[in-house]
C-alpha positions as CSV (number, residue, x, y, z in Angstrom):
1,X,14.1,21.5,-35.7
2,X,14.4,19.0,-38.8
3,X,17.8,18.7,-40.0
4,X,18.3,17.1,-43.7
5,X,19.9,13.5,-43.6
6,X,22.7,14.0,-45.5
7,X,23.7,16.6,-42.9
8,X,23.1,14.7,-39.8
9,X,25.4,11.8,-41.4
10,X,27.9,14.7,-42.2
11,X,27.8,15.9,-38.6
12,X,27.9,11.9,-37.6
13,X,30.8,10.9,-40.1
14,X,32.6,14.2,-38.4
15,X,32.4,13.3,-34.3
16,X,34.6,9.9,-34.1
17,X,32.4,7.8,-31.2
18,X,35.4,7.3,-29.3
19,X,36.8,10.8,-28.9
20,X,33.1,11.9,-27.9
21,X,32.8,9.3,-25.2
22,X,36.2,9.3,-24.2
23,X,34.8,12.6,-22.8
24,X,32.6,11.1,-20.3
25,X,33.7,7.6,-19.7
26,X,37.1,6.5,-19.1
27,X,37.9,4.1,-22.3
28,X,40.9,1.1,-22.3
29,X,41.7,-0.4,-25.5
30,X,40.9,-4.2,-25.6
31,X,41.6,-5.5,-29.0
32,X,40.0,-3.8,-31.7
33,X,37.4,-1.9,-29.4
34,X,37.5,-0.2,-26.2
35,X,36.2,-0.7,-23.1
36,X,34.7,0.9,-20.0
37,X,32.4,1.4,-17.0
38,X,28.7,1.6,-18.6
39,X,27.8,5.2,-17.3
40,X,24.1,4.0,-17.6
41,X,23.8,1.5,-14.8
42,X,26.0,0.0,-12.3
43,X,28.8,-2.2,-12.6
44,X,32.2,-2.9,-11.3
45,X,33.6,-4.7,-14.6
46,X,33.4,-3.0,-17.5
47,X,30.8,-4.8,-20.1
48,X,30.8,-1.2,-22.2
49,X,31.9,-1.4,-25.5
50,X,32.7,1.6,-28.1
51,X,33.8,0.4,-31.6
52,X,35.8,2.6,-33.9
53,X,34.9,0.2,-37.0
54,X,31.4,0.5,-36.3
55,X,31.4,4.0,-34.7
56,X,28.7,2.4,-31.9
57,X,28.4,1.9,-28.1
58,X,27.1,-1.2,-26.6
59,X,26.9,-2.3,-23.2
60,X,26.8,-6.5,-22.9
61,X,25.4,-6.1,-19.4
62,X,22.2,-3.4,-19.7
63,X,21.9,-3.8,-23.6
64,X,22.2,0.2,-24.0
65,X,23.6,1.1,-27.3
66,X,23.6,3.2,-30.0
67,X,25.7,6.0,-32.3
68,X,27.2,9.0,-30.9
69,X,23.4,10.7,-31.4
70,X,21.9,8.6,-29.5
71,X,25.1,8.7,-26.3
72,X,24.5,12.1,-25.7
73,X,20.4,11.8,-26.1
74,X,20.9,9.3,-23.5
75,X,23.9,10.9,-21.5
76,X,23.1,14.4,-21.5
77,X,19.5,14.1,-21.4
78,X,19.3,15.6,-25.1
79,X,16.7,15.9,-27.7
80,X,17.9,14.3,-31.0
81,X,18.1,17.9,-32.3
82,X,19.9,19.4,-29.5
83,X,22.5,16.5,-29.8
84,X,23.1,16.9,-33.4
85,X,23.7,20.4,-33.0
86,X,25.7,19.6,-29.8
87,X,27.9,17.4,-31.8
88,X,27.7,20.0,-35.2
89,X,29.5,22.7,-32.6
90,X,31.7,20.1,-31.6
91,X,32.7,19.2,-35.5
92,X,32.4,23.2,-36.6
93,X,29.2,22.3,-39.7
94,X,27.1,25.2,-39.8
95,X,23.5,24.0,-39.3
96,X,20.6,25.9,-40.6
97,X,19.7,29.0,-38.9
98,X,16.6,28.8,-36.5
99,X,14.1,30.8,-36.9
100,X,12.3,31.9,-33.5
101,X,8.8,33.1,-35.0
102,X,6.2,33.2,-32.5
103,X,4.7,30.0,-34.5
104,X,8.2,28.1,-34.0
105,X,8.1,29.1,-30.6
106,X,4.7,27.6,-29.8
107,X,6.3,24.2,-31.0
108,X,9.5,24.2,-29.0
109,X,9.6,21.7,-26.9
110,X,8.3,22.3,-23.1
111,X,11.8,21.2,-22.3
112,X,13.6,24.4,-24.0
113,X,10.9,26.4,-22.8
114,X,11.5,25.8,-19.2
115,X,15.4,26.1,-19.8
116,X,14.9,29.6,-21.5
117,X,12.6,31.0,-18.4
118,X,15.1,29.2,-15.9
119,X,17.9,31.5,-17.7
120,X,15.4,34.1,-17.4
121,X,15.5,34.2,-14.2
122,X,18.8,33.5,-13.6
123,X,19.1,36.8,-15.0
124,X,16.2,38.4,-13.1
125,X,18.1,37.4,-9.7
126,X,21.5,38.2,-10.9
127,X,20.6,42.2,-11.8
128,X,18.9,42.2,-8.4
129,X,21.7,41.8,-6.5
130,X,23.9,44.1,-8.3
131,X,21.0,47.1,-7.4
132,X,19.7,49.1,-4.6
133,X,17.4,46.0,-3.9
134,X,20.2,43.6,-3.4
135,X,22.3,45.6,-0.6
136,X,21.2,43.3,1.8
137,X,21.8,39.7,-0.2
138,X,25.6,42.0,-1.4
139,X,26.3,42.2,2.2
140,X,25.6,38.5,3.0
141,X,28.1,37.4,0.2
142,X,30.7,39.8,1.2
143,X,30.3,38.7,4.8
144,X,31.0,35.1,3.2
145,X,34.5,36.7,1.8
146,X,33.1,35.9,-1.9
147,X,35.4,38.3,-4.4
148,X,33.5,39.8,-7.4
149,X,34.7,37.1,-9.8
150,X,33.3,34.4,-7.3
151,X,29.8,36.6,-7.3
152,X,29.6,36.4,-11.3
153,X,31.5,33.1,-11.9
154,X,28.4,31.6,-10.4
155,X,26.2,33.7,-11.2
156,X,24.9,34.6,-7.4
157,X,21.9,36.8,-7.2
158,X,18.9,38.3,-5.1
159,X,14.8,37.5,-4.7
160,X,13.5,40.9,-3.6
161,X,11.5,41.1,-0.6
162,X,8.2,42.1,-2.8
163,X,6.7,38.8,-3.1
164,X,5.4,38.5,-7.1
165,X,8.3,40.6,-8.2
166,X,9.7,37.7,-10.7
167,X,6.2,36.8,-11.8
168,X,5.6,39.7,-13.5
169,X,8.7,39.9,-15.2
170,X,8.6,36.6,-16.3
171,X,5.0,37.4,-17.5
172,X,6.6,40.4,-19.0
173,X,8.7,37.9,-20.8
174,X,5.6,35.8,-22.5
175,X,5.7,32.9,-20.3
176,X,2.5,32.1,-18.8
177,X,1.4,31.3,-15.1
178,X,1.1,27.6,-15.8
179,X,4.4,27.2,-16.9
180,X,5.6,29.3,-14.3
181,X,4.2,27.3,-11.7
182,X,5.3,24.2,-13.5
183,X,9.1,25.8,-13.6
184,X,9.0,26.1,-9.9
185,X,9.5,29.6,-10.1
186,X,6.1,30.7,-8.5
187,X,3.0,29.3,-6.8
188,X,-0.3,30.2,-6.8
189,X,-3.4,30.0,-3.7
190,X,-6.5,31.4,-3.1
191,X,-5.8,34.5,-0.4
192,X,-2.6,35.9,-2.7
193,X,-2.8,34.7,-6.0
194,X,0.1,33.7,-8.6
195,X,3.4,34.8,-6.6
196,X,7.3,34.0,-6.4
197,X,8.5,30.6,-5.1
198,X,11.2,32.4,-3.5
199,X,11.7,36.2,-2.0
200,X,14.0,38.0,0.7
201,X,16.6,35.3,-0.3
202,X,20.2,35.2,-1.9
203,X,20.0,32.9,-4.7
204,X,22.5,29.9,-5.9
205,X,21.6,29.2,-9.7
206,X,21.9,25.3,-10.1
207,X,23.5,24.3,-13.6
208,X,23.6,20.9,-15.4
209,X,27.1,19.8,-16.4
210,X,26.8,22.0,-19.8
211,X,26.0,25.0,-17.3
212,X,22.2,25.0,-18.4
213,X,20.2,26.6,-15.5
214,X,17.7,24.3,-14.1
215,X,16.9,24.9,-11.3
216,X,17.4,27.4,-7.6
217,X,18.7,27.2,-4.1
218,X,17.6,30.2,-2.3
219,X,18.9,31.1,1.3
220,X,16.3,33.2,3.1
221,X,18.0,36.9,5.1
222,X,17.0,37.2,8.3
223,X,15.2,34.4,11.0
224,X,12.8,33.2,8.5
225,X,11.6,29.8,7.1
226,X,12.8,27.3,6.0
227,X,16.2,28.3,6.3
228,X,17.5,27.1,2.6
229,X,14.9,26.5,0.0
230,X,15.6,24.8,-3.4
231,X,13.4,24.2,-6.3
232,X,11.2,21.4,-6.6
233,X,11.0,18.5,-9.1
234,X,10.9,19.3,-12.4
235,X,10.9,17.8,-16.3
236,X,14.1,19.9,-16.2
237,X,15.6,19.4,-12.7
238,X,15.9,16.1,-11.2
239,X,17.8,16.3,-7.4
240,X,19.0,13.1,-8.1
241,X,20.6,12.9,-11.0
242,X,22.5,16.4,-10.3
243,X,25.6,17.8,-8.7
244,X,25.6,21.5,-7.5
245,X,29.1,22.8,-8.9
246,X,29.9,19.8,-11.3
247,X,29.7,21.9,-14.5
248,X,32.8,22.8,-13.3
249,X,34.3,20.4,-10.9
250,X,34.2,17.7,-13.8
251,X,36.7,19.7,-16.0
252,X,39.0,19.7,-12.9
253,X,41.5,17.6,-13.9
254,X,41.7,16.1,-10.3
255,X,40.6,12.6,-10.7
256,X,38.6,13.3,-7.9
257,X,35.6,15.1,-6.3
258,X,35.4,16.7,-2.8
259,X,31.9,15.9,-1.9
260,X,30.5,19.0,0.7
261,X,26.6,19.6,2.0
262,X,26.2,22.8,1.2
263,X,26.7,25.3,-1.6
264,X,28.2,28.2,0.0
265,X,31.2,24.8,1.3
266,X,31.2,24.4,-2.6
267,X,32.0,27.9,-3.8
268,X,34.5,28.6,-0.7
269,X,36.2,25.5,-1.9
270,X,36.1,26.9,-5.8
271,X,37.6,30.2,-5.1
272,X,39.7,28.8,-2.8
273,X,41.7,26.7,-5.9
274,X,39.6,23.2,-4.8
275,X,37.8,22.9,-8.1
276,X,36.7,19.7,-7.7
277,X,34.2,20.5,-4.8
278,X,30.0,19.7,-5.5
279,X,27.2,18.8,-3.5
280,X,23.9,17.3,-3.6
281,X,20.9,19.3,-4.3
282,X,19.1,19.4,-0.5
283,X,18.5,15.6,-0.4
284,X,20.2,13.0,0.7
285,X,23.3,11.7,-1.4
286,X,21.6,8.9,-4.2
287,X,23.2,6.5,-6.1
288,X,22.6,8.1,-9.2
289,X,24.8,11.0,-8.1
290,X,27.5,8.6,-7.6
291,X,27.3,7.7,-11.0
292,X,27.7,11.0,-12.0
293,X,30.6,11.2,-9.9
294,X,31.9,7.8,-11.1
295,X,32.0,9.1,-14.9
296,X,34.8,11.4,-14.1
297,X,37.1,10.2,-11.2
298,X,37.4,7.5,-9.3
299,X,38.0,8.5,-5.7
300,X,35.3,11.1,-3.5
301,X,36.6,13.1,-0.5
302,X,33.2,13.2,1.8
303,X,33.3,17.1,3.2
304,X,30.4,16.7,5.3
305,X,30.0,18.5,8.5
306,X,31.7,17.0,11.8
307,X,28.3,17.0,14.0
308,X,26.2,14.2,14.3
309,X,24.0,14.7,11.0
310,X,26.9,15.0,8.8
311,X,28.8,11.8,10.3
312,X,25.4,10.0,9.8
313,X,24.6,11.3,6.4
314,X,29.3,10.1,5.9
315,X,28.4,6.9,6.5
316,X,25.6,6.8,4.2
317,X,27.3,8.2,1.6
318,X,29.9,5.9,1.8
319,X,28.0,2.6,1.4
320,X,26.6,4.7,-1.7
321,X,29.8,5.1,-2.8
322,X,31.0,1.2,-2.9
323,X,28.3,0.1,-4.6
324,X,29.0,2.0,-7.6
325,X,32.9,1.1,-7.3
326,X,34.0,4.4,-6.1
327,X,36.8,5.1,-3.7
328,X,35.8,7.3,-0.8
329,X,37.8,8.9,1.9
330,X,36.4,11.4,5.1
331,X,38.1,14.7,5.1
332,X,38.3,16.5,9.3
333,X,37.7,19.7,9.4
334,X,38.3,20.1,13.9
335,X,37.8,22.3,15.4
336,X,35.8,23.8,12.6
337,X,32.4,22.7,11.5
338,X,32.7,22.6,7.7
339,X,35.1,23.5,4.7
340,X,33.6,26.9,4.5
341,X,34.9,27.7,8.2
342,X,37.7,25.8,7.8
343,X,38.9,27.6,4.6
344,X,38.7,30.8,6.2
345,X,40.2,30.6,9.2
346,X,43.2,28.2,8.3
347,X,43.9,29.3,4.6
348,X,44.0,26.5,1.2
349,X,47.3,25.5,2.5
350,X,46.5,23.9,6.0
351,X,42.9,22.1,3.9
352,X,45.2,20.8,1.2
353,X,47.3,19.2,4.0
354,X,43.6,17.5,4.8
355,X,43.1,16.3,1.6
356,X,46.3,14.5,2.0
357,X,45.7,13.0,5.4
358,X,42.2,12.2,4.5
359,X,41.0,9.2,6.5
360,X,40.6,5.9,4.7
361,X,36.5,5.4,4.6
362,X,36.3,1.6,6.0
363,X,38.7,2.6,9.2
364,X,36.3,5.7,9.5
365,X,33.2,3.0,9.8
366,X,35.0,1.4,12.6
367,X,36.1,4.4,14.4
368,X,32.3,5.8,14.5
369,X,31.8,2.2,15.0
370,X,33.6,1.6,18.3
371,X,32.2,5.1,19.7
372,X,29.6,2.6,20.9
373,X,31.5,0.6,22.4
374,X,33.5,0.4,25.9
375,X,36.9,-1.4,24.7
376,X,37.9,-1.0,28.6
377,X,35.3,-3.9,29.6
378,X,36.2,-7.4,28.1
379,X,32.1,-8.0,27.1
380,X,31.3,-4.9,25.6
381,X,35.6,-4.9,23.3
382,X,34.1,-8.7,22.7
383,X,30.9,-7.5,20.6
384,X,33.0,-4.7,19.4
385,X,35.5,-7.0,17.5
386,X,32.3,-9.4,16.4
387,X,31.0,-6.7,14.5
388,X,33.9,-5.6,12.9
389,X,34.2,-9.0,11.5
390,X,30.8,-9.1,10.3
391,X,32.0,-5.7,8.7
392,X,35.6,-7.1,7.0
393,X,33.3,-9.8,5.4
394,X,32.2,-7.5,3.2
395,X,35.4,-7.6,1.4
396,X,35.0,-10.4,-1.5
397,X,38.6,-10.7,-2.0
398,X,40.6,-12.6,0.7
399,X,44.0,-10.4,0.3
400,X,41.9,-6.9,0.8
401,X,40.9,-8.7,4.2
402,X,43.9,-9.3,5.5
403,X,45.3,-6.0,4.5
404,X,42.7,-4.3,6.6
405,X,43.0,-7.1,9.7
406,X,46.8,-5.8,9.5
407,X,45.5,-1.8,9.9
408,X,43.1,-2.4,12.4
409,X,45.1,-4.5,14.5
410,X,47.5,-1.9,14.6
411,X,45.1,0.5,15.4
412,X,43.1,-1.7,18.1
413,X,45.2,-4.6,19.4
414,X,42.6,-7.2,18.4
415,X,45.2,-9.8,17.2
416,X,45.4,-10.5,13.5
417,X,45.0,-14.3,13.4
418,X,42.3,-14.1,15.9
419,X,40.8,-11.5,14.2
420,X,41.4,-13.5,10.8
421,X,39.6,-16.9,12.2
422,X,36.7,-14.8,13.6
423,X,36.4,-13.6,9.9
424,X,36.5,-16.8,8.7
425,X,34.1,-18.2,11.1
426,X,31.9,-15.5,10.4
427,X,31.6,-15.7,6.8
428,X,30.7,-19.8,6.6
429,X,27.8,-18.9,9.3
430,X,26.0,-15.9,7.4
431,X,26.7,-17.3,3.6
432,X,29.0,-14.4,3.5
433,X,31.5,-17.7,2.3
434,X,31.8,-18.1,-1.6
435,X,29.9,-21.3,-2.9
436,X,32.0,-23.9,-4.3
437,X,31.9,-23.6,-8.2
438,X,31.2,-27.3,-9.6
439,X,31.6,-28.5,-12.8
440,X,28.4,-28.4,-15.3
441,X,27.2,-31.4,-16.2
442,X,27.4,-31.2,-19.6
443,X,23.5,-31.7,-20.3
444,X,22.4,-28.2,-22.1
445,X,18.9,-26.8,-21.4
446,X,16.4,-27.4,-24.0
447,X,16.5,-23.9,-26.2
448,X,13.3,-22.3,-27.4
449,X,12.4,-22.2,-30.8
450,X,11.3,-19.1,-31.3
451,X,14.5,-17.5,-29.6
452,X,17.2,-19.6,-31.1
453,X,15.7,-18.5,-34.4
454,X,15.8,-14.9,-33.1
455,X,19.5,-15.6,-32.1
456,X,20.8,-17.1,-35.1
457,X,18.7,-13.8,-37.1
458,X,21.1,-11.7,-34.8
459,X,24.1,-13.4,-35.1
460,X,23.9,-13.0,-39.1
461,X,23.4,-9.2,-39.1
462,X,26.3,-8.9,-36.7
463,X,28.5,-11.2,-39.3
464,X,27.4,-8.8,-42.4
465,X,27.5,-6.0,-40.4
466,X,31.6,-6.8,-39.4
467,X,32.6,-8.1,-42.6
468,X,30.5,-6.5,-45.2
469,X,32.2,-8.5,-48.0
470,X,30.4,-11.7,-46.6
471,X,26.6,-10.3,-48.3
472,X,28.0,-11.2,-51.6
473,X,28.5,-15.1,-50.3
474,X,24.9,-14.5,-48.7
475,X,22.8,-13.3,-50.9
476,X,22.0,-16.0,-53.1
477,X,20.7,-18.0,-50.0
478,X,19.3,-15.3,-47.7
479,X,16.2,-12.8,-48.4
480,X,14.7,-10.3,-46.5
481,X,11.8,-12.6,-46.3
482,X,13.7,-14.9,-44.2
483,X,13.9,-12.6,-41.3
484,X,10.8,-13.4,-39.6
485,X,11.2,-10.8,-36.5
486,X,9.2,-7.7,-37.6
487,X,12.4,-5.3,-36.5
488,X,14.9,-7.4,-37.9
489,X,13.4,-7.2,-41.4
490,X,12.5,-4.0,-41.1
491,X,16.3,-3.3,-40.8
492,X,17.6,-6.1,-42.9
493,X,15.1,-4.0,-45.9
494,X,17.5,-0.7,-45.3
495,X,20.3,-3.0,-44.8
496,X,21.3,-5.1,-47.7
497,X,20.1,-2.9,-50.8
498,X,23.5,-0.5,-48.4
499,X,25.2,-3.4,-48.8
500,X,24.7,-4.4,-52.2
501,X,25.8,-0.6,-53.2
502,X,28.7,-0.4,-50.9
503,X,27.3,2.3,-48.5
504,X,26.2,0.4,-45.4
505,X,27.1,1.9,-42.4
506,X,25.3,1.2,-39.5
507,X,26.1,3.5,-37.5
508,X,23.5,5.9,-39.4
509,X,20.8,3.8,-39.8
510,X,20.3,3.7,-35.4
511,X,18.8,7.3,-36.1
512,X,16.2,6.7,-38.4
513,X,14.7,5.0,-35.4
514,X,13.1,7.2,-33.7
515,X,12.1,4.8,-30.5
516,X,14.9,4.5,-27.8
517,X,13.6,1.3,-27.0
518,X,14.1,0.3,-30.8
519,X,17.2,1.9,-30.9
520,X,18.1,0.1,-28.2
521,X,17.4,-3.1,-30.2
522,X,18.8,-2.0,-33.3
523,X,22.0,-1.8,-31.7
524,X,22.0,-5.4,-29.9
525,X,21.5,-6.5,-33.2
526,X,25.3,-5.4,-34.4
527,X,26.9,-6.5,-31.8
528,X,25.7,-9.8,-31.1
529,X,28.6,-12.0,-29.6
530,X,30.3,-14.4,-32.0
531,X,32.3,-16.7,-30.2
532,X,35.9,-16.4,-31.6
533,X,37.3,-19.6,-31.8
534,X,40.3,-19.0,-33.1
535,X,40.5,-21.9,-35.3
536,X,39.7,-20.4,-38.8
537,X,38.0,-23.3,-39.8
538,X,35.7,-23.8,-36.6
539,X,35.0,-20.0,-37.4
540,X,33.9,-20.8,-40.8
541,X,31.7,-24.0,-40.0
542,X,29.9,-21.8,-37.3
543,X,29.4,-19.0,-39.6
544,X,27.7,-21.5,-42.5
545,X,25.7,-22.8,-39.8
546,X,24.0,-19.9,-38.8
547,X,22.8,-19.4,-42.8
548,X,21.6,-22.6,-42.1
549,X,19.8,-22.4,-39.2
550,X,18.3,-18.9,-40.7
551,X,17.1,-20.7,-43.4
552,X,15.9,-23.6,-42.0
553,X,13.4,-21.1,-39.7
554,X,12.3,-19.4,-42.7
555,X,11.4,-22.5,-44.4
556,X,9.7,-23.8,-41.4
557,X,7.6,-21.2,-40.9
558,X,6.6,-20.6,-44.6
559,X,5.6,-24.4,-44.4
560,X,3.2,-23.8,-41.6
561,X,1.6,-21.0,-43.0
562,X,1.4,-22.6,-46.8
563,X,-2.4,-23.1,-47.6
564,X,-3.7,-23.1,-51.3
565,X,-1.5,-20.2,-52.6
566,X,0.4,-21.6,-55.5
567,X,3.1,-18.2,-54.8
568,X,3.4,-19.2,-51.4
569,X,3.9,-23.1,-52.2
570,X,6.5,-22.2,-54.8
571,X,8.7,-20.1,-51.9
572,X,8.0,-23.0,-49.9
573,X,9.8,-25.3,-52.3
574,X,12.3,-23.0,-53.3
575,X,13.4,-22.5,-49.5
576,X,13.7,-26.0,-48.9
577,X,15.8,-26.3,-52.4
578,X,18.4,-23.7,-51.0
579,X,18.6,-25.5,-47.7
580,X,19.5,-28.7,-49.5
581,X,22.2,-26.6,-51.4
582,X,22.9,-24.9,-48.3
583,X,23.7,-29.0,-46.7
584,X,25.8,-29.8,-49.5
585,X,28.2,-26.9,-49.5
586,X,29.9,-24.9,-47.3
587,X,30.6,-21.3,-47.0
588,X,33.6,-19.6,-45.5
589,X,34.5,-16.7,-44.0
590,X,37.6,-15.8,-46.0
């Protein structure tokens, strides 16, 4: 859908960047900006920037940025249209109507296609189990103690036993058996055909955090196999970048997440008040859930079961967990499996009291850890304490160390300066130890030409782009011409005639780029750092000398390319006119 550009800039000018990222990343003002954890790679300091005066993003350590189109394209996983409407909602414009002709829907993106069949479906299951048909998959849920509002909250359905029932009425529907198949929704081989993916199973809809349906988890009634079966891989449905529950755990208001293994533990938990339970998709936890989580709290309770898998697949998690900076804790669940059990037999109350006493992660590592061990011979309680010093050396900061030498000495008897020295000793053997910083030696590494000039091209947009008033001081020394990076002139050529008029705003012009990659670039090249000083005159000498240095490269390289032409010779000596100006003079910043 093409939207006019003066109504995408209204719907831009209307969603302030801040308030719309505030939403997903937790923001501290620093100055004039504010500041947070990137949500698009992994850090423990925040290097994310969000301006107000320049309505953009940028993150100093992975170089994403953008406007507040481009956040939720990235973010959300968006088209350019779907964000602009997204954000039109958000700001109440009306946006043209669309019109769904069979022509327009031929051109829809296979994206949208897959999402309208997936809600299709959803529907398709959803009527099953609310028939004749779904007695069986009605029982199941009412077995689990799931009320009626549970049932639709979630939107819990049926797959009939009849084993090409959804085909056909997604056939009925116009989509085709390729996209079908492509949806995960059916299958096709040689003895029966194009059937259903899944059948004779209840059915969990799975929903993206703005409760899009993209993809299934289908339990199968009865002794067959497998047991749970979830959609596979799709362009809609990626396991590891999605939560089951998290379109509504991450408007919990909790400031944490209960992390369970199973969807029926998730739903128990929901209706139970604990609105703040998800779970991974089938697979293993992945980093790029935890950054999920990460964007919305910043402590996970790990609900796995208590058997030997889910203490395994605990301890995974939790390494997971601290390397995307994220507190974790282990809830206990004895004598009951897992939260669903637990839930049911013991009430909210008594798991509430579980969430309080929830055991600290790194004294859960050493508990599982010393099952292996017999602390009653002095040999085996020896290696014991070895590797729980290899273990606390894992802490960077000395004071966190000792804080946990304190707790497990109290918990083990191992002696706290005897466990502190072993620590010690440890970490000089295996590096673990942090190098001694020296001074530099003062001798700077010979730059590159072409980037310094790339650099000093930067560091000028960011300037204009800051203080527009400075183009007026500029312009009689700088051309488009002299930005000799294909991108950079390409944006200086929208840029300065904006400027000239008054009407620059960059925030705008990142959308008429149509390449993330580009926009990526775009935005690097308004927020360059400039190194403030703080001495107004140091400022102003730094900002004349990157004219200068612009300049200079321009001249330079119309020099080396100057043959015969007598146009080309005259830029040639005019640039080299304006740099002795340019050495003679000195421009300011106020």
């Amino acid at each position: 859908m093409y939207y006019p550009d003066e109504l995408v800039e209204e719907v831009r000018s209307k969603n302030d960047i801040v308030d719309v990222v505030s939403r997903y990343v937790k923001l501290q003002k620093k100055g004039a900006n504010y500041f947070g954890l990137c949500p698009f790679h992994n850090e423990k300091s925040g290097s994310f920037s969000v301006s107000p005066s320049k309505q953009m993003y940028y993150c100093f350590g992975c170089g994403e940025g953008g406007n507040v189109f481009t956040f939720l394209q990235k973010y959300e996983n968006y088209s350019f249209p779907e964000a602009v409407k997204a954000l039109a909602d958000n700001a109440g414009v009306k946006l043209p109507e669309v019109e769904y002709s069979e022509e327009a829907r031929r051109k829809e993106s296979k994206r949208q296609k897959l999402l309208e069949m997936n809600k299709e479906a959803a529907k398709y299951f959803y009527y099953q189990l609310r028939n004749p048909q779904g007695e069986k998959g009605m029982e199941y849920f009412k077995g689990r103690k799931l009320t009626d509002e549970t049932l639709n909250k979630w939107g819990l359905g049926y797959a009939n036993k009849t084993s090409d029932d959804l085909v056909k009425y997604l056939r009925s529907k116009g989509y085709t058996d390729a996209m079908i198949q492509e949806g995960g929704l059916g299958s096709f081989d040689e003895r029966y055909g194009m059937h259903d993916k899944f059948w004779n199973r209840v059915m969990f809809p799975i929903q993206d955090s703005n409760h899009r349906v993209i993809g299934f988890g289908g339990r199968v009634m009865g002794d067959g196999e497998p047991k749970y079966l979830n959609s596979p891989e799709t362009p809609i449905f990626d396991k590891s970048r999605n939560l089951f529950g998290l379109n509504f755990a991450r408007s919990s208001r909790k400031n944490q997440f209960i992390l369970c293994e199973g969807y029926m533990d998730v739903i128990t938990m929901h209706q139970a008040g604990f609105t703040q339970a998800v779970a991974s998709l089938g697979t293993a936890f992945t980093s790029g859930q935890a950054n999920l989580l990460r964007r919305y709290a910043d402590e996970v309770l790990l609900a796995y079961d208590s058997d030997g898998a889910g203490t395994k697949a605990a301890l995974r998690a939790i390494g997971i967990l601290k390397e995307v900076g994220l507190t974790g804790k282990v809830l206990h669940f004895d004598p009951y499996k897992d939260p669903d059990e637990f839930i049911k037999n013991l009430g909210p109350e008594e798991f509430q009291k579980r969430i309080d006493e929830a055991e600290n992660s790194f004294l859960f590592e050493i508990r599982m850890l010393q099952r292996d061990y017999d602390l009653k011979d002095p040999e085996s309680k020896t290696k014991f304490y070895r590797e729980v010093a290899k273990k606390l050396c894992g802490f960077p900061e000395e004071i966190e160390r000792n804080t946990y030498i304190h707790a497990l000495d109290e918990i083990y008897h191992m002696g706290y300066e005897d466990m502190r020295k072993l620590v010690v000793s440890y970490a000089a053997q295996t590096g673990f130890a942090s190098p001694v910083t020296r001074p530099k030696s003062g001798i700077q590494k010979k730059t590159d030409p072409e980037e310094n000039a790339k650099v000093v091209q930067r560091r000028l947009i960011t300037y204009l782009n800051d203080n527009p008033a400075l183009y007026q001081k500029v312009k009689k020394y700088i051309t488009i011409d002299d930005f000799t990076e294909p991108l950079y002139k390409t944006v200086v050529e929208k840029m300065f005639p904006a400027l000239e008029s008054g009407s620059f705003v960059a925030a705008s012009m990142i959308s008429e780029f149509p390449d993330e990659e580009e926009q990526k670039e775009v935005a690097a090249l308004f927020n360059t750092s400039i190194q403030q000083i703080g001495d107004q005159e140091e400022e102003s000498r730094a900002f004349h000398d990157t004219i200068y240095e612009v300049k200079k490269n321009s001249y330079e390289v119309a020099k080396s390319q100057t043959g015969s032409d007598i146009n080309a010779l005259s830029k040639v000596l005019e640039g080299k006119r304006l740099l002795d100006e340019l050495s003679k003079t000195r421009i300011t910043l106020s």
